[in-house]
N, CA, C and O atoms as a DFTB+ gen file, in Angstrom:
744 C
 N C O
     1  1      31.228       4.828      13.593
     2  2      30.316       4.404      12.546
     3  2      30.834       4.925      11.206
     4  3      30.735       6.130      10.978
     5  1      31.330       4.181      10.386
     6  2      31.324       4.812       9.288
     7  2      30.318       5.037       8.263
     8  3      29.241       4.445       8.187
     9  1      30.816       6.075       7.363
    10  2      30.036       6.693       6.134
    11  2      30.404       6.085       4.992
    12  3      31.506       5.540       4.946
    13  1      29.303       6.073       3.568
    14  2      29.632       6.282       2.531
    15  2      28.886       7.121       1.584
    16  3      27.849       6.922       0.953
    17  1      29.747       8.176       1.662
    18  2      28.915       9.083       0.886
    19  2      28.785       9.179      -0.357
    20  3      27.891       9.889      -0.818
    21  1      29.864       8.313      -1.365
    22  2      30.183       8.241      -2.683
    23  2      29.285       7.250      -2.837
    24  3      28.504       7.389      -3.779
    25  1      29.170       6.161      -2.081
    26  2      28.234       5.028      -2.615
    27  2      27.139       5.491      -2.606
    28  3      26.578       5.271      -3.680
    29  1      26.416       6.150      -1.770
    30  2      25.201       6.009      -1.256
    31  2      24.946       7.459      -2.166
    32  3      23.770       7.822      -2.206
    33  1      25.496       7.927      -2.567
    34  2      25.282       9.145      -3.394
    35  2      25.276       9.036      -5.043
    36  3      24.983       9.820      -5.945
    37  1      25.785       7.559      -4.978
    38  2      25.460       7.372      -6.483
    39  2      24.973       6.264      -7.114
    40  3      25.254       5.602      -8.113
    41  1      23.941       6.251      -6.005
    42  2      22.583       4.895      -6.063
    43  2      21.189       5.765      -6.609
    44  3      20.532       6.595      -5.982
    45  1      20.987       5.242      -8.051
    46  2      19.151       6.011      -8.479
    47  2      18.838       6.078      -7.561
    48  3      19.497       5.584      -6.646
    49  1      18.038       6.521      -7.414
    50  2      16.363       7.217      -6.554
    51  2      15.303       5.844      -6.997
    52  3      15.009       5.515      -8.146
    53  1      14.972       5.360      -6.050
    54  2      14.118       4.212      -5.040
    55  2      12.811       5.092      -5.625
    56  3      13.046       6.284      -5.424
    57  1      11.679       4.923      -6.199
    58  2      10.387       5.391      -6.715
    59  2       9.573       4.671      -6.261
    60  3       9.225       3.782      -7.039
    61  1       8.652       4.673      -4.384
    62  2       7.592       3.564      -4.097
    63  2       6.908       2.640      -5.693
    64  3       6.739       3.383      -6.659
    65  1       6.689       1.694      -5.821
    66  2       6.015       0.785      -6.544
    67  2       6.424       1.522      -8.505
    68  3       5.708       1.620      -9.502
    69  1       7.637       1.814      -8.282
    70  2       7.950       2.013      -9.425
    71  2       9.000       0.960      -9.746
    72  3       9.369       0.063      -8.988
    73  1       9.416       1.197     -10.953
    74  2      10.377       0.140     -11.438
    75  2      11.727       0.145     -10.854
    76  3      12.281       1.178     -10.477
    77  1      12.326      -1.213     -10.776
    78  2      14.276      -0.905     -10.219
    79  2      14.382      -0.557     -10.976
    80  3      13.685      -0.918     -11.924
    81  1      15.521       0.584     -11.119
    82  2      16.539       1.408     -11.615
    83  2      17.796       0.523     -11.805
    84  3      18.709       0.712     -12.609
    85  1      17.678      -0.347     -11.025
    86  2      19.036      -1.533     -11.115
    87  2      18.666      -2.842     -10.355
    88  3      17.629      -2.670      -9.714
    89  1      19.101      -3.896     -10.244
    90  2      19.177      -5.153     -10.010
    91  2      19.690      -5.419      -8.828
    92  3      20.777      -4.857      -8.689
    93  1      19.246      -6.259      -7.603
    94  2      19.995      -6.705      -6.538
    95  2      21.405      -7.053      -6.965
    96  3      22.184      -6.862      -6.030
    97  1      21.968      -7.478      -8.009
    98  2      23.044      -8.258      -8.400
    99  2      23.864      -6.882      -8.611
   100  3      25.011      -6.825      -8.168
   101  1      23.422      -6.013      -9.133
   102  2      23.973      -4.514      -9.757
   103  2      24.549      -3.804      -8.642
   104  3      25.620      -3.198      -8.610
   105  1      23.379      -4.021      -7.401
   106  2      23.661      -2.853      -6.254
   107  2      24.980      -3.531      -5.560
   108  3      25.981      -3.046      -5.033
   109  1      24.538      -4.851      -5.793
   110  2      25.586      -5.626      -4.736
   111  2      27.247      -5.289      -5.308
   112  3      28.309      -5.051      -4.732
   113  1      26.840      -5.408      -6.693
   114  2      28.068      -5.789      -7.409
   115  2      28.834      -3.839      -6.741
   116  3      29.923      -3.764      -6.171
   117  1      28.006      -2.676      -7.003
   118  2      28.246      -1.268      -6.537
   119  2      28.930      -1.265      -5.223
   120  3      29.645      -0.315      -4.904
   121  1      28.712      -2.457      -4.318
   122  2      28.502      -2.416      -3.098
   123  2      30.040      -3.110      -2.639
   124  3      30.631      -2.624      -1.676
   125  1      30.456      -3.928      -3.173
   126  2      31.533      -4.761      -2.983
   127  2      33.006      -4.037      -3.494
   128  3      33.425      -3.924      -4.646
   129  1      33.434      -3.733      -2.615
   130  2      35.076      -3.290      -2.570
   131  2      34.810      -1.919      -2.003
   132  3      35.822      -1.264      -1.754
   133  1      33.293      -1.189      -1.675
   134  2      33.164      -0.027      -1.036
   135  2      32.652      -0.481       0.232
   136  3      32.278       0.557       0.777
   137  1      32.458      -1.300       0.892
   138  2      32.305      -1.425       1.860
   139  2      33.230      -2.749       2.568
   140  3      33.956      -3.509       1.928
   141  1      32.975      -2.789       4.109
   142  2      33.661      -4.074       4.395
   143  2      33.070      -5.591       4.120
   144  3      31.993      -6.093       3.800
   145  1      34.362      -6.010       4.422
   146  2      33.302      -7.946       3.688
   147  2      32.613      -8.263       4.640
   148  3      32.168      -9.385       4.395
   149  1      32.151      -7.799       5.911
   150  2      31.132      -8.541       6.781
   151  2      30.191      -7.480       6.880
   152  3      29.363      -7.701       7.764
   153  1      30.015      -6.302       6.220
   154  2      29.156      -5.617       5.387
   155  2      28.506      -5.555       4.495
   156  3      27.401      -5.014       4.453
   157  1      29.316      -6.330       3.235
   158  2      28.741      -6.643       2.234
   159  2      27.761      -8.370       2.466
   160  3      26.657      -8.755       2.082
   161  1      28.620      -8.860       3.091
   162  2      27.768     -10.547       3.736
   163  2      26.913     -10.172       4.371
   164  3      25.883     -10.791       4.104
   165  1      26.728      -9.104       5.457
   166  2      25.601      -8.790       5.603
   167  2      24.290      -8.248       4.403
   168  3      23.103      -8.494       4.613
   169  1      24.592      -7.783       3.641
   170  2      24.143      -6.923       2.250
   171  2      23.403      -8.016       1.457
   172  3      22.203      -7.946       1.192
   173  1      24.417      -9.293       1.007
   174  2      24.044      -9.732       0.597
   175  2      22.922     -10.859       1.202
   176  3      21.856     -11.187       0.681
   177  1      23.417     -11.262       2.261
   178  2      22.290     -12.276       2.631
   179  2      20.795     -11.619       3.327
   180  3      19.951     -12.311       3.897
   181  1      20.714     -10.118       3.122
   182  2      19.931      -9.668       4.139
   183  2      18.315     -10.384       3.074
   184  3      18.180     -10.760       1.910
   185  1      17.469     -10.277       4.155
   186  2      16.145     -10.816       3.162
   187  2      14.711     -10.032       4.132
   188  3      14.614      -9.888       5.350
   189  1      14.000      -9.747       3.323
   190  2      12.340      -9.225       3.746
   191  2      11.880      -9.717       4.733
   192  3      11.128      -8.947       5.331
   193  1      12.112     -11.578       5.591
   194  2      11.984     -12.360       6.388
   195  2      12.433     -12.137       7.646
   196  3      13.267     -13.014       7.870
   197  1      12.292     -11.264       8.798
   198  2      13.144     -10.917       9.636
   199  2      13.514     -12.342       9.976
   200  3      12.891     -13.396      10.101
   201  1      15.448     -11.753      10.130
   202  2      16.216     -12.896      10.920
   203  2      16.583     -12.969      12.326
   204  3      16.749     -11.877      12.869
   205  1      16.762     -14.095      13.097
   206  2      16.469     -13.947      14.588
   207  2      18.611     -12.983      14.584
   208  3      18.685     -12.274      15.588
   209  1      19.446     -12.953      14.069
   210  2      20.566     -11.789      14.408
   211  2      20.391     -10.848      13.117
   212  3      20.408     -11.266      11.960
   213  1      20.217      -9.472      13.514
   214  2      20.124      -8.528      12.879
   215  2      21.447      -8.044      12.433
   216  3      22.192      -7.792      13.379
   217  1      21.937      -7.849      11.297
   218  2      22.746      -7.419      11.300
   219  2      24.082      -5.483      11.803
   220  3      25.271      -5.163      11.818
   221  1      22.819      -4.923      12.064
   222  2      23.149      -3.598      12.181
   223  2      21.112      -3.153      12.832
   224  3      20.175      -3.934      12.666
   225  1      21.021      -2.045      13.376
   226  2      19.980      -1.167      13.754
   227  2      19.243      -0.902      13.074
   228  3      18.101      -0.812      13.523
   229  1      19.443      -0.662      11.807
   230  2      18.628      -0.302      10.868
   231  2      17.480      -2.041      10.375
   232  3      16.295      -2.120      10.051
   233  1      18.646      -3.234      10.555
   234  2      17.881      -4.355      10.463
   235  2      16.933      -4.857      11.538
   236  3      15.782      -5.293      11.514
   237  1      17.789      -4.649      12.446
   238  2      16.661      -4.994      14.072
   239  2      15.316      -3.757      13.747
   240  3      14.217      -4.098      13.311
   241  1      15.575      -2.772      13.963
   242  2      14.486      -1.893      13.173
   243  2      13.660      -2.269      12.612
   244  3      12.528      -2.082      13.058
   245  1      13.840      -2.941      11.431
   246  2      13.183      -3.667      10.413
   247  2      12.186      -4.795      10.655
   248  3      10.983      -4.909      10.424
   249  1      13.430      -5.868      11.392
   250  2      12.727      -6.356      11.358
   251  2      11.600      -6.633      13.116
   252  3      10.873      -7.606      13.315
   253  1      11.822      -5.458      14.092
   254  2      10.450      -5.278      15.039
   255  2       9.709      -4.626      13.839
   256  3       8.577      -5.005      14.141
   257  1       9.562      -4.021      12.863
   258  2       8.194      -3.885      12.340
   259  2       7.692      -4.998      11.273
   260  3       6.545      -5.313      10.956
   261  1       8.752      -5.409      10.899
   262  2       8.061      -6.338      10.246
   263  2       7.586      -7.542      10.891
   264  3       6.896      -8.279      10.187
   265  1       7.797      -7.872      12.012
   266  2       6.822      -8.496      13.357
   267  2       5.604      -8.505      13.438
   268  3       4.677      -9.315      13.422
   269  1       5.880      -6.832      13.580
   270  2       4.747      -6.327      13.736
   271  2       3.657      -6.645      12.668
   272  3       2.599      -7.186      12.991
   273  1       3.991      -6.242      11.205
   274  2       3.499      -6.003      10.460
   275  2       2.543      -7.624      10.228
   276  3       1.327      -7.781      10.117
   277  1       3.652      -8.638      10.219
   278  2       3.352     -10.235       9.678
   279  2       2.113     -10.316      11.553
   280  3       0.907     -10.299      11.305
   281  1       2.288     -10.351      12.283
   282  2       1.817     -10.755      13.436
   283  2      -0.077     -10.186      13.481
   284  3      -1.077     -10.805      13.845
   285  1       0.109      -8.643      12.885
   286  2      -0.984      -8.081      12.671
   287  2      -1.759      -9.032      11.529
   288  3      -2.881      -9.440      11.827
   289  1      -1.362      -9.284      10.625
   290  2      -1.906     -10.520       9.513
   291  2      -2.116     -11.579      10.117
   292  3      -3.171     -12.132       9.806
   293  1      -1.093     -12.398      11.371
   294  2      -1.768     -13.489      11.244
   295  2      -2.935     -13.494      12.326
   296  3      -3.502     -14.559      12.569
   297  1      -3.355     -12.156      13.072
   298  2      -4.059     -12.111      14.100
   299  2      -5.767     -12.119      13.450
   300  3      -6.759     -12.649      13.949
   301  1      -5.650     -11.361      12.229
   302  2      -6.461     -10.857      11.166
   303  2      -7.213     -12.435      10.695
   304  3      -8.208     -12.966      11.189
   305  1      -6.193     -12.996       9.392
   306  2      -6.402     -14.086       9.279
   307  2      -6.942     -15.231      10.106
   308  3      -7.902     -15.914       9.749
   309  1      -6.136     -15.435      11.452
   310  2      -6.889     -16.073      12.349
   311  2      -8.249     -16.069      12.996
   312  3      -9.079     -16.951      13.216
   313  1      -8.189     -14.674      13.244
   314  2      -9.697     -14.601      13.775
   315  2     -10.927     -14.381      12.466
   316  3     -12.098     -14.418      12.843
   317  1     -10.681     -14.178      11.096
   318  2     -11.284     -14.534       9.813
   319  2     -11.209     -16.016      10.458
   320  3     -11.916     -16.016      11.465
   321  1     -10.657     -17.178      10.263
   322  2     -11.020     -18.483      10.318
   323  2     -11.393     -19.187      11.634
   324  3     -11.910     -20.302      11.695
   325  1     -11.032     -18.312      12.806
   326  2     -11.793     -18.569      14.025
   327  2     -10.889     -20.087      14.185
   328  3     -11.424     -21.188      14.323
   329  1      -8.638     -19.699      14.100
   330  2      -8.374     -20.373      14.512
   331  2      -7.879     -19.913      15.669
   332  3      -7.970     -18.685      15.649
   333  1      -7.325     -20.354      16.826
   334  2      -6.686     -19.720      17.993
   335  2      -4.830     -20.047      17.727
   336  3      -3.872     -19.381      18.122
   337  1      -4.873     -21.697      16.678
   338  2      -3.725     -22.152      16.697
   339  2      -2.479     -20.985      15.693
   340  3      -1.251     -21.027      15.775
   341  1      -3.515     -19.817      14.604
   342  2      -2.249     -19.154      14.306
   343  2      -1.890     -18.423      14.842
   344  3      -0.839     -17.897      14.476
   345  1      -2.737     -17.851      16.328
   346  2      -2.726     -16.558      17.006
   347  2      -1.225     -16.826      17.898
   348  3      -0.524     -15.925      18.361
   349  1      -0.929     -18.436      18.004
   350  2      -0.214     -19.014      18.762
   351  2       1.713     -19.132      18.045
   352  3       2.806     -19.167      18.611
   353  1       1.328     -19.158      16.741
   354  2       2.624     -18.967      15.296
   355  2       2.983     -17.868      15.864
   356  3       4.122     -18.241      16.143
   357  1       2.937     -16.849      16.249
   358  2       3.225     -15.517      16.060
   359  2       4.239     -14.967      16.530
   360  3       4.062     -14.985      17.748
   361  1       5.550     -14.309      16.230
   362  2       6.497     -13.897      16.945
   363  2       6.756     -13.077      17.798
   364  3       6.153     -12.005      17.845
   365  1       7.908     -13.476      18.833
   366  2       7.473     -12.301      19.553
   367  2       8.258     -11.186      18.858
   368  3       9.201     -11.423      18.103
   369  1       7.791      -9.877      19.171
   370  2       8.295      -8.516      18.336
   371  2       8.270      -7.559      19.516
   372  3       7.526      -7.481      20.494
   373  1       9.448      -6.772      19.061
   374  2       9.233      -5.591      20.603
   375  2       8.582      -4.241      19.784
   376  3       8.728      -4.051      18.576
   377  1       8.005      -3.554      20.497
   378  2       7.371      -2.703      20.160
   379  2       7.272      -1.055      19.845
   380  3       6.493      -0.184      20.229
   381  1       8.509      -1.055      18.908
   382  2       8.998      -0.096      18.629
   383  2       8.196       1.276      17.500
   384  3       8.751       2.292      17.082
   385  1       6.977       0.886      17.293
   386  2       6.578       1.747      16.315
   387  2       4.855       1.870      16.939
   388  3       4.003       1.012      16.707
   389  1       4.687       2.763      17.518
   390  2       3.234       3.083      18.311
   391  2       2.299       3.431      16.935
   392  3       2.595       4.141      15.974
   393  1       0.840       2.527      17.254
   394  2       0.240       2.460      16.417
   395  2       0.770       1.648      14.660
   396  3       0.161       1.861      13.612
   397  1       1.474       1.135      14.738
   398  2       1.505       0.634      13.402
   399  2       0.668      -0.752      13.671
   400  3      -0.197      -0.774      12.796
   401  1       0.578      -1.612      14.279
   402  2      -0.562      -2.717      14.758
   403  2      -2.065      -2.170      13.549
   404  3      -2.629      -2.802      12.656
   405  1      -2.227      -1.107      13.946
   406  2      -3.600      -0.391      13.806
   407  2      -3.309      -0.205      12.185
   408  3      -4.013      -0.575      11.246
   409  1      -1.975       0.524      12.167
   410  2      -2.149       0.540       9.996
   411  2      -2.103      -0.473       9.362
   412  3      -2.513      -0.579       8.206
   413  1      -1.440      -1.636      10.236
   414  2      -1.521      -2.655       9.439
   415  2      -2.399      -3.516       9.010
   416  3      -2.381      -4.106       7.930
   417  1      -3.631      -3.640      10.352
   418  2      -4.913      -3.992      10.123
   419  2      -5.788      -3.151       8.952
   420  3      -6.482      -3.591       8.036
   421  1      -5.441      -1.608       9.391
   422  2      -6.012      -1.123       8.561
   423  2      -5.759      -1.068       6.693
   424  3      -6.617      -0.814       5.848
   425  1      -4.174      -1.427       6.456
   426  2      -4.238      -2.229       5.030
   427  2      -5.204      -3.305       4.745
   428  3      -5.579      -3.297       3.572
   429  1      -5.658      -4.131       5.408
   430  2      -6.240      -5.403       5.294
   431  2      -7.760      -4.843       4.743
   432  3      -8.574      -5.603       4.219
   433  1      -7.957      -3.654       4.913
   434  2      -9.328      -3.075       4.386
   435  2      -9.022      -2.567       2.795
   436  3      -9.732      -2.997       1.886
   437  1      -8.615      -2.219       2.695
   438  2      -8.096      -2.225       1.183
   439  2      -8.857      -2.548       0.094
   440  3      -9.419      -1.682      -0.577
   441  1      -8.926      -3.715      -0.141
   442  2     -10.071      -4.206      -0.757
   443  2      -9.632      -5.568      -1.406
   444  3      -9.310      -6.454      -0.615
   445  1      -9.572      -5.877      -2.922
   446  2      -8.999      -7.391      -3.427
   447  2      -7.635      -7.367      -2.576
   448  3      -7.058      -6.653      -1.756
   449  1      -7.448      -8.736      -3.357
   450  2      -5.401      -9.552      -2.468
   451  2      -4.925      -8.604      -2.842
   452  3      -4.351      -7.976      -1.952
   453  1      -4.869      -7.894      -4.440
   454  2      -3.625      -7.019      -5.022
   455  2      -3.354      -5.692      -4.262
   456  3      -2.296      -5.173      -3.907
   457  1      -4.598      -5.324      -4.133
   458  2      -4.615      -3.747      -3.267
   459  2      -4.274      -3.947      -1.899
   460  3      -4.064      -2.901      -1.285
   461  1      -4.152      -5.112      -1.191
   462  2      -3.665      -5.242       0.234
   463  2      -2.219      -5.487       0.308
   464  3      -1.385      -5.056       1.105
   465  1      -2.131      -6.106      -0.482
   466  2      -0.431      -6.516      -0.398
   467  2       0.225      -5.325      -1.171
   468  3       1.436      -5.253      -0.968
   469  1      -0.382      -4.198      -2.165
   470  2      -0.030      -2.806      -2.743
   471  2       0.430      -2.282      -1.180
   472  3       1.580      -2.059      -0.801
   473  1      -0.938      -2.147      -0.332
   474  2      -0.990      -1.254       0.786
   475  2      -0.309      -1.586       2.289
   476  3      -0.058      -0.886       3.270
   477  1      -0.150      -2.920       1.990
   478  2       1.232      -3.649       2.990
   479  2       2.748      -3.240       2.771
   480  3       3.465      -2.828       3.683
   481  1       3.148      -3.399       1.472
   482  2       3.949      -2.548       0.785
   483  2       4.415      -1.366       1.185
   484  3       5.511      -1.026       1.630
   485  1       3.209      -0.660       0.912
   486  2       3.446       1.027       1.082
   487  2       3.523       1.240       2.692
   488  3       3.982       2.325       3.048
   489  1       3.139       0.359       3.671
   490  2       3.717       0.433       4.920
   491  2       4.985       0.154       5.110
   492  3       5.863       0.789       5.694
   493  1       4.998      -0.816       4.586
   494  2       6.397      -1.276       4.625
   495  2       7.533       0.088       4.182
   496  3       8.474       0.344       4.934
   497  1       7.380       0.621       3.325
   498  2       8.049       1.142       2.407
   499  2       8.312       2.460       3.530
   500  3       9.409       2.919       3.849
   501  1       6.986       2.897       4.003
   502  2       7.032       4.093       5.253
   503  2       7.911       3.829       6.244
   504  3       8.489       4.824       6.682
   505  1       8.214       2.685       6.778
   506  2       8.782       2.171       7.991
   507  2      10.252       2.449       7.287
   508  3      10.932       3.343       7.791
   509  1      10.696       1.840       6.323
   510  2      11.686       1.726       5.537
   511  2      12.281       3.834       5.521
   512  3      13.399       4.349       5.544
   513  1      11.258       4.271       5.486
   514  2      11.721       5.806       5.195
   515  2      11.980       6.489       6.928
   516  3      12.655       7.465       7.256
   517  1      11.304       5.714       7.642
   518  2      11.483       6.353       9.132
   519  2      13.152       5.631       9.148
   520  3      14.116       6.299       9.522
   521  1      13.248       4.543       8.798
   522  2      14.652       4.231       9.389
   523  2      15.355       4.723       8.817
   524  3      16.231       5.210       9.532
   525  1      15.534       4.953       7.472
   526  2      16.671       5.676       6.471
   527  2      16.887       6.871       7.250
   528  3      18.012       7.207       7.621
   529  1      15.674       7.621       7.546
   530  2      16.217       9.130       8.321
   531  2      16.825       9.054       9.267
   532  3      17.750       9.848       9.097
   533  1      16.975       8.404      10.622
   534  2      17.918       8.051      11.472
   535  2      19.089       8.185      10.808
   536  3      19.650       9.172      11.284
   537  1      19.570       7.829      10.182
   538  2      21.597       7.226       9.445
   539  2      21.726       8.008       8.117
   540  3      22.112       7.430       7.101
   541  1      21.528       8.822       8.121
   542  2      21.674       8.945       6.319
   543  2      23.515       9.134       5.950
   544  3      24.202      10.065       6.370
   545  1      23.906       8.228       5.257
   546  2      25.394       8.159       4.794
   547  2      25.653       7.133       5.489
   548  3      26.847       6.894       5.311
   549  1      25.143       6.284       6.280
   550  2      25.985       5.169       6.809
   551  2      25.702       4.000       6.599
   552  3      24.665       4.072       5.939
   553  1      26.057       2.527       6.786
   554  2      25.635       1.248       7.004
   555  2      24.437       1.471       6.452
   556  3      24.083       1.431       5.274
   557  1      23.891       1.696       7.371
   558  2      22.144       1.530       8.088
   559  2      21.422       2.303       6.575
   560  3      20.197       2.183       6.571
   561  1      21.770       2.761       5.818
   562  2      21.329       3.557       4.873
   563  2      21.663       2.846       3.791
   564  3      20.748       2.999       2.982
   565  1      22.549       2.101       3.319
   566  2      22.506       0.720       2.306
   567  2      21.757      -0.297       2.400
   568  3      21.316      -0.809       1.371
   569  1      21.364      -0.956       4.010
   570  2      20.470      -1.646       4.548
   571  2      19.181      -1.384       3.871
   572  3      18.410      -2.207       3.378
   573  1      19.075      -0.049       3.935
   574  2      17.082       0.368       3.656
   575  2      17.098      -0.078       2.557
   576  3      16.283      -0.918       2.176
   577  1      18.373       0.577       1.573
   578  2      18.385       0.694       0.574
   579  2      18.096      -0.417      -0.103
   580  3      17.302      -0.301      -1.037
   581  1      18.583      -1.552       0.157
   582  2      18.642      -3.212       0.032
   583  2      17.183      -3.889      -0.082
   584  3      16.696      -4.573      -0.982
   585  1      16.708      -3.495       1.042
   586  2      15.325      -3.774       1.532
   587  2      14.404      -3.290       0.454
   588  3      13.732      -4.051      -0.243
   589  1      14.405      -2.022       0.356
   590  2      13.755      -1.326      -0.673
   591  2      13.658      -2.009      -2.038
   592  3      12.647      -2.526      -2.514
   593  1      14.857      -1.931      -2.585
   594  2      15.173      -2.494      -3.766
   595  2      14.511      -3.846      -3.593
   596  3      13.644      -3.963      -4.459
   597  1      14.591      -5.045      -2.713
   598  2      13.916      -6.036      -2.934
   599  2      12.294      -5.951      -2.332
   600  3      11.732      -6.777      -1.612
   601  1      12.023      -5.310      -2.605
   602  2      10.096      -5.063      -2.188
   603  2      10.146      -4.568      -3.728
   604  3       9.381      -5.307      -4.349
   605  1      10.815      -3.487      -4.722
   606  2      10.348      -3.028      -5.982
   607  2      10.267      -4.694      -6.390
   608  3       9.237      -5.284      -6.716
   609  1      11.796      -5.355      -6.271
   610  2      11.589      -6.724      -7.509
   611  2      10.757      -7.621      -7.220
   612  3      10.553      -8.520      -8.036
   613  1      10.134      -7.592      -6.087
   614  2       8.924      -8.480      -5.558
   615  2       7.793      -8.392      -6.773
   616  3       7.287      -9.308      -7.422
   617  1       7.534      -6.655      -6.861
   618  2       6.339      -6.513      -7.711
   619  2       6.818      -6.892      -9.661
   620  3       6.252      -7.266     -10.688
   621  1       8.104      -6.509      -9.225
   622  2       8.717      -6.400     -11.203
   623  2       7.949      -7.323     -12.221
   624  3       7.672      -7.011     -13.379
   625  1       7.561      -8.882     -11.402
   626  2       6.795      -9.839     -12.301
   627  2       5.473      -8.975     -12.589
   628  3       5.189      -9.236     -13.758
   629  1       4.738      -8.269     -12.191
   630  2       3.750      -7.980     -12.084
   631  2       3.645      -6.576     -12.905
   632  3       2.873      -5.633     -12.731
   633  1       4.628      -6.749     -13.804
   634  2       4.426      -5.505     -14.861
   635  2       3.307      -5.823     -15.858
   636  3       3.098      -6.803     -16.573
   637  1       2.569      -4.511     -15.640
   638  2       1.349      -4.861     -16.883
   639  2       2.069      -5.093     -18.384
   640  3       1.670      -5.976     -19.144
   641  1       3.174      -4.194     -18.716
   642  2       2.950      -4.252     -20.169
   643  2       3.853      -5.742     -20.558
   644  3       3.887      -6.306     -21.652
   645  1       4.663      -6.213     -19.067
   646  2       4.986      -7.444     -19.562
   647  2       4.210      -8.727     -19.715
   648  3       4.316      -9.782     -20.339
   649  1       3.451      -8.204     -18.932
   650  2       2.336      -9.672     -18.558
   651  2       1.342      -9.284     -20.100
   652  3       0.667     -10.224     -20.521
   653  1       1.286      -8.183     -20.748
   654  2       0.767      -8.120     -21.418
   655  2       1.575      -9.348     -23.256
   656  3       1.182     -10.208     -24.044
   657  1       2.920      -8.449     -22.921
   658  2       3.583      -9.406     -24.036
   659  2       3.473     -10.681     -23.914
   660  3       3.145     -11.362     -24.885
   661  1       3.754     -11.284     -22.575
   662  2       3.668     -12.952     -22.759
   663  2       2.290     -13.541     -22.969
   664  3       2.153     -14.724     -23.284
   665  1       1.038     -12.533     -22.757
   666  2      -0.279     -13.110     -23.017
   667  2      -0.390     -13.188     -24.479
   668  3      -0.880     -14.091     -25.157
   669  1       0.171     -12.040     -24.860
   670  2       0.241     -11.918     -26.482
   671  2       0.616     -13.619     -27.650
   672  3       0.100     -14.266     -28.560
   673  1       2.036     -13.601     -26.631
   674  2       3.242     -14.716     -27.663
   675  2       2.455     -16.197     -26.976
   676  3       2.797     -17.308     -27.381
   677  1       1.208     -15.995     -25.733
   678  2       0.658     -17.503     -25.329
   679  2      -0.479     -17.375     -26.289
   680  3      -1.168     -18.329     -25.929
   681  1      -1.180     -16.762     -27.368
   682  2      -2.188     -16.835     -27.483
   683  2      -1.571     -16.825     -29.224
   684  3      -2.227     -17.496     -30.020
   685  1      -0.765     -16.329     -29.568
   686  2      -0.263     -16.632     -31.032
   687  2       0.125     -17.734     -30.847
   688  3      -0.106     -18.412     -31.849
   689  1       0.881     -18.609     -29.633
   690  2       1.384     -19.862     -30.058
   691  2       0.433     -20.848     -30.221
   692  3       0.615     -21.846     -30.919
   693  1      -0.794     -20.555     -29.468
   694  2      -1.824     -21.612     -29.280
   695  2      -2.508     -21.246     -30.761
   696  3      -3.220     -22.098     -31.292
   697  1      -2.335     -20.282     -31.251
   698  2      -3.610     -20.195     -32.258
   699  2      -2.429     -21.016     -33.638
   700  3      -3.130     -21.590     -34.472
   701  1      -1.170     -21.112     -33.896
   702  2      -0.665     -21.841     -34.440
   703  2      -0.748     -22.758     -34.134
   704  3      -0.848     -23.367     -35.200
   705  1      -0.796     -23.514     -33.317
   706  2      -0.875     -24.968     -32.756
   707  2      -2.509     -25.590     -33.344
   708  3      -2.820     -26.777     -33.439
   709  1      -3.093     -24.780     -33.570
   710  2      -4.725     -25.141     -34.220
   711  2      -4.231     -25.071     -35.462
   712  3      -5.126     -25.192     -36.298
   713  1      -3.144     -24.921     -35.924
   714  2      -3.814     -25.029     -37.896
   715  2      -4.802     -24.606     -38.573
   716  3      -5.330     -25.191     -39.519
   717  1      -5.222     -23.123     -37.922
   718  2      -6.382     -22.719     -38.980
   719  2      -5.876     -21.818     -39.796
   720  3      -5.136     -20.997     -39.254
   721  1      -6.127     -21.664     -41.493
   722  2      -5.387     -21.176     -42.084
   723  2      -5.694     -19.897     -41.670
   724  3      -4.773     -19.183     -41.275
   725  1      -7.401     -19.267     -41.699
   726  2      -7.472     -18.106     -41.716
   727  2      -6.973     -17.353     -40.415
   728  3      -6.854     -16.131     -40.506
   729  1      -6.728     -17.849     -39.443
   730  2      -6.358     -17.768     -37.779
   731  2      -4.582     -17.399     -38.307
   732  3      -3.991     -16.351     -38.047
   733  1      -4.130     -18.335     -38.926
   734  2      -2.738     -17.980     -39.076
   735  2      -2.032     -16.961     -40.182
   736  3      -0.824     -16.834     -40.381
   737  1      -3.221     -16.206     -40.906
   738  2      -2.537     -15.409     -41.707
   739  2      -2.994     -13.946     -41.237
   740  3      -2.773     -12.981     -41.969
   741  1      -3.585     -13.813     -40.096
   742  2      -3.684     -12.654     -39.397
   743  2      -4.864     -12.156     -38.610
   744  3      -4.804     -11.075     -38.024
């Protein structure tokens, strides 16, 4: 199994539901000529969606919880709509993480959409920290890393002070678009 200790040692620090420190395009770009090319193809195509070939342990890992995790939702959801047909969607997942079934339902208590999918997240993000400890310096430890990084840029649209600027520049453009003098001089 090999290591990289230079790479993986000079990747920012991952901050749960804080901002990237760098860009999927950035890490990748870090990532390419330090690792092998069916390493980095793995790297790059990896996605949040478990795929039916895992690329390495740390992904099969991944993705039995994230099985888990999506399967617990659609069991939730389903029996909210009292269908049987999504109970039937559901993948099969092997069962590698005792009791996570139970946290994952238990995100769903949370409260609004934002705070459930916050607290889906932060499971996610836990699972993500059990596997990193297994491998630390290897493969399997760029993998998390990957993963990680694309759960922060999931939320990145969802920056307050940006969502704040574009509400700003939608509500000056509309108030120019009215032609009122006193509206347009401040």
């Amino acid at each position: 199994m090999s290591t990289h200790y230079y790479l993986i040692s000079s990747l920012p620090y991952l901050e749960r539901m804080g901002v990237p420190p760098i860009s999927s395009e950035t890490y990748l770009g870090m990532c390419e000529g330090q690792v092998s090319t069916a390493e980095f193809e793995a790297l790059a195509t990896l996605d949040l969606v478990p795929r039916e070939q895992p690329c390495c342990d740390a992904e099969a890992r991944w993705n039995a919880a994230e099985t888990a995790i999506r399967n617990t939702l659609v069991k939730h959801r389903a029996g909210r709509m009292q269908n049987a047909a999504g109970i039937e969607s559901m993948r099969p997942w092997v069962d590698r993480y005792t009791g996570l079934e139970e946290q994952a339902a238990a995100t769903l208590e949370a409260g609004n959409p934002l705070a459930v999918s916050q607290a889906i997240d932060a499971l996610r993000w836990q699972v993500l920290d059990d596997i990193e400890a297994a491998g630390q310096f290897t493969f399997d430890t760029l993998v998390v890393y990957r993963l990680k990084l694309m759960i922060l840029e999931k939320w990145e649209p969802l920056n307050h002070e940006k969502g704040m600027r574009e509400l700003n520049l939608l509500i000056e453009s509309k108030l120019k678009s009215l032609n009122i003098p006193e509206l347009a001089n401040g």
